[in-house]
N, C-alpha and C positions, 0 to 999 in steps of 0.2 A: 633381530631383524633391523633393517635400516630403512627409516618410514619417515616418507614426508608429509608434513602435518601442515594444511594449508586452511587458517583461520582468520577474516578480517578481523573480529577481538581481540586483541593482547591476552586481557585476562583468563578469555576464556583458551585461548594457545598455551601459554605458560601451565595452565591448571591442568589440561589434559597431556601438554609434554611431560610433567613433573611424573603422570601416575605411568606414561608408556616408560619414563627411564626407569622408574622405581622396579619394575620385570623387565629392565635388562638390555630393550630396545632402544636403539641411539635415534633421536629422530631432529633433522633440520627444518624448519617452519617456512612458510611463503606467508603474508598478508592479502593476496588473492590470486585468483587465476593467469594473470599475465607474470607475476613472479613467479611462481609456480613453473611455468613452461621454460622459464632462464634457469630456476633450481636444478630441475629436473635430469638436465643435461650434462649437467656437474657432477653428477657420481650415477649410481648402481644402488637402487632403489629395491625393495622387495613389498610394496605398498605403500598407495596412496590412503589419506585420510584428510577429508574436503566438507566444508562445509557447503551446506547445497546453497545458502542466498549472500550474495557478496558483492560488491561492485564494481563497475571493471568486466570483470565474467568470471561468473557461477559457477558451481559444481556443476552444474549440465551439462556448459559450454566447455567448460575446464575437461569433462570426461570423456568429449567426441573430441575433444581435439587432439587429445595422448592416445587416445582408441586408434584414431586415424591414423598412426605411425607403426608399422608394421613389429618395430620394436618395443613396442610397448602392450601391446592388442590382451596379454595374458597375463598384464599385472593386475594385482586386485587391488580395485578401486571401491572406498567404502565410502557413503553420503551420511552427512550425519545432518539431520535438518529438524527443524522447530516447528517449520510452517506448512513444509510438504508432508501433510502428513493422512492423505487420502490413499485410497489404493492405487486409483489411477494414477498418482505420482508416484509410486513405488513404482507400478509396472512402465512406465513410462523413464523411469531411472534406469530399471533392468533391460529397455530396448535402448537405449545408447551405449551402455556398456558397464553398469555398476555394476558391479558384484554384490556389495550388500546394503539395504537401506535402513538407519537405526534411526531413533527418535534419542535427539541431543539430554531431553532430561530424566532418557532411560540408562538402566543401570552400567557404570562404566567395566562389572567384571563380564557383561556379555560382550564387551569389546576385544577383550584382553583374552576370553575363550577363544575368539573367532582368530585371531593374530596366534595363537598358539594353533591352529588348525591351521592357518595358511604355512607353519611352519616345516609343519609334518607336510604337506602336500598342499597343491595351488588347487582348489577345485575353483569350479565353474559356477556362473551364477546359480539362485537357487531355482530355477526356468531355465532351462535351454534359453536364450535371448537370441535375439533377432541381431547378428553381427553389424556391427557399426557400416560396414562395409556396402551392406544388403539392403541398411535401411536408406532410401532417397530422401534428398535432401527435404522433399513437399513435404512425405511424411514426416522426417521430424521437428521442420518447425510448423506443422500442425498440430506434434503433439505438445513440443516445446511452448506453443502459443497456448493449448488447455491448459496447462501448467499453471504461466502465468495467469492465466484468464480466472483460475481457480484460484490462484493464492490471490490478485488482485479481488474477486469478491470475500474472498474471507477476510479481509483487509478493510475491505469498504464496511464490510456488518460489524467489526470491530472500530474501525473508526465513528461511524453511527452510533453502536454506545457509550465511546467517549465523549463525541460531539453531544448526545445527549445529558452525560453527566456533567461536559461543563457548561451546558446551557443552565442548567438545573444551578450548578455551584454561581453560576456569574449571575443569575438570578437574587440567590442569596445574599452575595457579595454586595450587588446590590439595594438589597433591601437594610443589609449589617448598615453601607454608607449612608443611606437616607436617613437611619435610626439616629448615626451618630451624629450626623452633619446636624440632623435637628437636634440633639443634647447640645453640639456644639454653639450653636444658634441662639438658643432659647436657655442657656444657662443663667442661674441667677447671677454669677463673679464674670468680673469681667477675664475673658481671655484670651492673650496673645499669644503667636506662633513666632519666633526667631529661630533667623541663621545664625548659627553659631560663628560662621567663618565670615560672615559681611555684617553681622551684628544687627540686619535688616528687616525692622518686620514683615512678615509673609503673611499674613492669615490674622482677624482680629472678631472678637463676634460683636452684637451689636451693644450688649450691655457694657462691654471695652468699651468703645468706643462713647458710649451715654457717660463714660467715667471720666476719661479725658476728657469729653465736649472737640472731638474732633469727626470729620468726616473718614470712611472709607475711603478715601482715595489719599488724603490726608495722612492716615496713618501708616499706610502702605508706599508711602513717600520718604517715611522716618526711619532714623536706624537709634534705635534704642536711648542710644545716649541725649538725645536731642531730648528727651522726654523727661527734663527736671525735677526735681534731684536726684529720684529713684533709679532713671535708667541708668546715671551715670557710675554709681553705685552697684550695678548687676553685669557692665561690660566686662571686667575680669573674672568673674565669677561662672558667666556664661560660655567665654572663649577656654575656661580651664574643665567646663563643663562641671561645676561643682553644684549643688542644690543650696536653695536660699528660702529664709524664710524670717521676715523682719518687717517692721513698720517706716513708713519714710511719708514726706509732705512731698505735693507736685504741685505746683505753680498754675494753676485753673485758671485762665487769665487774670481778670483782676481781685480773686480769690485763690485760697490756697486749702487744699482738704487733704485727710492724712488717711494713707494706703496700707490696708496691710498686703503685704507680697509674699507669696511664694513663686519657686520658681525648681525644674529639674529637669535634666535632658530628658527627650523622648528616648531616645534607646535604638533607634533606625540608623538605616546608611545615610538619610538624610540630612546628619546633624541639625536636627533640628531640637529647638530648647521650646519649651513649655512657662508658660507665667501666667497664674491666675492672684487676678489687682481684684481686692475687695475696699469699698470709701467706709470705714470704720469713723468720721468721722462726727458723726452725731453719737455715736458711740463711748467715743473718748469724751465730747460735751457729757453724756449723761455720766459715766464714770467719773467726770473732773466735778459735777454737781452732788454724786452719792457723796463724796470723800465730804466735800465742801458745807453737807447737810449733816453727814457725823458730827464734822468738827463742830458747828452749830448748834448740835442737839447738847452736845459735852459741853461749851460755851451758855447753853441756855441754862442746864442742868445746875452749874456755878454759879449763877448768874443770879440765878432765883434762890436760891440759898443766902447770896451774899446781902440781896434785894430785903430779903425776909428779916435778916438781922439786923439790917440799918431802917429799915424804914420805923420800928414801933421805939427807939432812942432819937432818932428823929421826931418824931409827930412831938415825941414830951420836948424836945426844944423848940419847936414850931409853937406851941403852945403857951409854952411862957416868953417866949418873944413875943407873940400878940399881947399877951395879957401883961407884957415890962409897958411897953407901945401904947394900951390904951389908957394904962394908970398916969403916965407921966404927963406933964403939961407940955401943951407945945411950945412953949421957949422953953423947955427945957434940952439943957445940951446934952444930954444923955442919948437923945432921939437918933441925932446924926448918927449912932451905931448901931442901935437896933434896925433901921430901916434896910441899913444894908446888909446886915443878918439874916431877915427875914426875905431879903432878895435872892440872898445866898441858897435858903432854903428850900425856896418855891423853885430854884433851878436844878437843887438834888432834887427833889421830889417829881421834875419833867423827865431828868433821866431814868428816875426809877419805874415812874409810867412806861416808858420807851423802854424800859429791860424788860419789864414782867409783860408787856405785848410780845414780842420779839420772843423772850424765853416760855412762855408760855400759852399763845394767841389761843383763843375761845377755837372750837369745832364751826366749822361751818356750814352755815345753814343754808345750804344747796339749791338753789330753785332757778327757774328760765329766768334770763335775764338780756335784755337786746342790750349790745356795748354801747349802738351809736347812741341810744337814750341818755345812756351814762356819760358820754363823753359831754351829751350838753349839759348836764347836769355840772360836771367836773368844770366847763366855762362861766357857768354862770356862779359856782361857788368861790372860783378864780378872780373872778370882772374884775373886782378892786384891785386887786394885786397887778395882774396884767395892766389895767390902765396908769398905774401908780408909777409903774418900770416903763411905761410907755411901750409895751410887747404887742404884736399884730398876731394874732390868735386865727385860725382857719382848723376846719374839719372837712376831712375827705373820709366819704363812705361806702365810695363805689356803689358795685352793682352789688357785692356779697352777701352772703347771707349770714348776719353778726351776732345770731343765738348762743349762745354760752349756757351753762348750768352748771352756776357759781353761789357763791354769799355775794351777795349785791355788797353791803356796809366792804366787808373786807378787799373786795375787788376796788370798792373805793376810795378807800383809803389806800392803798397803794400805789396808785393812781398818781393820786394827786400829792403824796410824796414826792413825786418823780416830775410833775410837776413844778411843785414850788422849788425842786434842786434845778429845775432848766429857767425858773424865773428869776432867781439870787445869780445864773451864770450869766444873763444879761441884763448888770446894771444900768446900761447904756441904753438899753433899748434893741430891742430885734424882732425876731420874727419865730413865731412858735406853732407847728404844724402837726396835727395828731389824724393820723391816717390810717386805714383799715383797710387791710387787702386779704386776697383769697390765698394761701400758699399755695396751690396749684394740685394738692392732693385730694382734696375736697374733706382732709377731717381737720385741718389749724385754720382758724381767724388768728393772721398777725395784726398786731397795732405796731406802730410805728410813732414814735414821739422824737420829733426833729426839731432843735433848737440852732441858733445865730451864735451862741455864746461863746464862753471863753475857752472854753471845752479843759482836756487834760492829758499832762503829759503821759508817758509810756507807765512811766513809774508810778504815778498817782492812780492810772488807770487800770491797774495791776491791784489794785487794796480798795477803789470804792465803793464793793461790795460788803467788804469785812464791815462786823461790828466795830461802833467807837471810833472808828478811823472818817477821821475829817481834816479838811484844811481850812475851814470857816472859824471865825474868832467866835466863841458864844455857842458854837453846831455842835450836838451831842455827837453826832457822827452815827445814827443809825435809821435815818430815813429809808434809804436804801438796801438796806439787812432787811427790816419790816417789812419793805415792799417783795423783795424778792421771798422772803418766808411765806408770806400769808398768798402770795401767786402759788406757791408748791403745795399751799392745801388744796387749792383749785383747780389742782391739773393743770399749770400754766407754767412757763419757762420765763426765764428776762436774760438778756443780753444788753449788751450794748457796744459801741464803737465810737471813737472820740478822737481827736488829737485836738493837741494845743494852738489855741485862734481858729480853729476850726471847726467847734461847735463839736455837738455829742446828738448819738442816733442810739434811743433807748429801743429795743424790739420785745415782746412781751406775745410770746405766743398761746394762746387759748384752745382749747379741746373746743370742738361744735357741736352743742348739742345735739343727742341723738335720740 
């Protein structure tokens, strides 16, 4: 049979030509109804096969209008429809002129029966039908109109439960973005959103932006590279779309804190790159401090060993050097050497004190203790000194609350270490400031010990902590070691910050009593 197959689908044309040639039927296709009526005319047809809903015009309209042609009236015309699928649209198919009405996702051998029956003989539809002819126009676009009027409400009740399911879905959707927008928000690392293609930040949360010390509008201004050193560092990496994952400094204004970065595309059509900036840097201080405390403990460990075996051959030349010194007469010339023996002596014997504190300081005996009490303590055991340098002395205590729970002795003696190194830095005379402030966290009292002095270069300021290392004629070189030790039995940090003619800014942070 030679059958024109008229389907707006492609696929679903192709799929149902494929099984009509497979038994042998040659069939040409239309894409809808107005093609269809140009086909039609081109050759010698022994049925039609119409999809009932198409645009343009339908199998409905498509089957009165071939009906209406005297040569056509007794071709069999077959509907094949998805949506028309009430009775009333079957009988209302069979009064314009279908011959058969099938359901498209019913079986394709009851198709291939029916084309095997029209081949043997044309019958009629399966009702006597009402001739295209017979039926007036009123009627049939009244019945043409329940058609539609029926597949438009089966349409709306089906639209209605999609509009319902994606009210329901765009509700969740919803509710997903609030979740994430707030993770996003309230994350502890900072993070940025970049374009990969303009390198520009898009999106930053607030902990970002607490990182940098920049504003929202601020940041959303910048394109990545601008963001010292780090960004500049992640620009090819970003545009190659590669993941990152590394430490780097960024220039905080007149500070500089070190970041650790990662970084990885999102994976969207957005190109958009992902980077979460963490400030590790009290981190790296605490790590630069464990290393610096090992080394210390192995340096004490040595120390107190070495200390052990020189001091009791010691004391026996201490000993008889007093006892050369008190026998001989004082014109005697022999003196002028023991004196400076026994000089020599008493100066091992100050280093050896200064090692066995250091290598070994006492436990501490922990109790409340208010700083600013101490600080005046530490002026008035000063006075001489400072008036002697001609040094102008002041104490700031704010409003803070300066409770500690320390060893008093130990807290002050390291102290006033750090003092007498800011008194020897101005020989000249200056100005020496010990201030107390709140960190901002409410659990550190910083002190702050700010001198005029002669401060120190890069390099010296690089080793003033270490044991034995001094630049002073006479200075054992461990004021500073002591001080910073016995602050680490107490829960407390020291820092400082110096350059040369510039004076030195010692910081010595304290846990608050709790």
């Amino acid at each position: 049979m030679h059958i024109l197959l008229v389907d707006d689908d492609p696929e679903n044309s192709i799929a149902l030509a494929d099984i009509l040639k497979s038994e042998g039927h040659s069939v040409e296709t239309a894409s809808d109804g107005y093609e269809a009526l140009d086909v039609i005319h081109s050759g010698k047809f022994d049925a039609i096969i119409s999809d009932a809903l198409m645009p343009r015009m339908d199998g409905f309209v498509l089957c009165r209008t071939i009906k209406s042609d005297e040569a056509y009236k007794s071709l069999p015309f077959i509907l094949m429809t998805g949506e028309y699928t009430e009775k009333a649209d079957e009988e209302f198919a069979i009064s314009v002129g279908v011959t058969r009405v099938l359901r498209k996702d019913g079986d394709a051998d009851e198709l291939l029966r029916i084309l095997r029956g029209f081949g043997k003989s044309r019958p009629g539809p399966e009702k006597a039908p009402v001739r295209p002819s017979e039926l007036d126009e009123a009627e049939y676009l009244k019945g043409y109109s329940s058609a539609l009027f029926r597949r438009l409400e089966s349409k709306m009740a089906e639209l209605q439960i999609v509009n319902k399911k994606l009210l329901e879905r765009n509700i969740q959707l919803e509710h997903e973005r609030r979740k994430y927008r707030q993770l996003f928000a309230s994350a502890n690392d900072g993070i940025l959103i970049i374009n990969q293609v303009t390198n520009e930040v898009v999106e930053s949360n607030i902990h970002a932006r607490k990182i940098l010390k920049l504003t929202d509008k601020a940041v959303l201004q910048k394109k990545i590279s601008e963001l010292k050193p780090f960004g500049e560092l992640l620009v090819g990496k970003i545009s190659r779309g590669e993941s990152v994952q590394f430490e780097s400094s960024y220039d905080c204004g007149s500070s500089k804190i070190i970041l650790d970065i990662s970084g990885a595309p999102v994976g969207t059509e957005d190109n958009l790159y992902l980077i979460i900036i963490r400030n590790v840097t009290r981190r790296k201080e605490w790590l630069e401090r464990f290393i610096a405390l090992d080394k210390l403990r192995a340096l004490g460990r040595l120390s107190y060993g070495l200390v052990h075996e020189i001091r009791n051959p010691l004391n026996v030349v201490s000993v008889n050097l007093q006892y050369l010194d008190r026998t001989m007469k004082e014109e005697a010339v022999e003196r002028k050497f023991t004196k400076p023996a026994l000089d020599g002596v008493n100066a091992i014997e100050k280093v050896i004190r200064e090692t066995m504190n250091f290598a070994q300081p006492q436990t501490p005996a922990k109790s409340q203790i208010r700083l600013g009490g101490l600080l005046n303590e530490i002026a008035g055991l000063a006075k001489t000194s400072l008036q002697k340098s001609k040094i102008n002395l002041s104490i700031e205590r704010g409003e803070t609350n300066d409770t500690i729970f320390a060893d008093k002795s130990q807290v002050l003696h390291g102290l006033l270490n750090i003092v007498e190194n800011a008194i020897e830095a101005m020989p000249s005379g200056g100005k020496l400031l010990l201030r107390l402030e709140d960190s901002g966290t409410g659990e550190e009292i910083v002190l702050r010990i700010i001198d005029t002095g002669i401060g120190m270069d890069e390099d010296v300021a690089k080793l003033a902590i270490e044991p034995f290392f001094t630049t002073k004629e006479g200075a054992t070189g461990m004021g500073l070691s002591v001080s910073n030790r016995l602050f680490e039995l107490n829960d407390a940090s020291l820092g400082y910050e110096t350059r040369a003619g510039g004076g030195t800014t010692v910081t010595i942070r304290f846990q608050r009593a709790r």
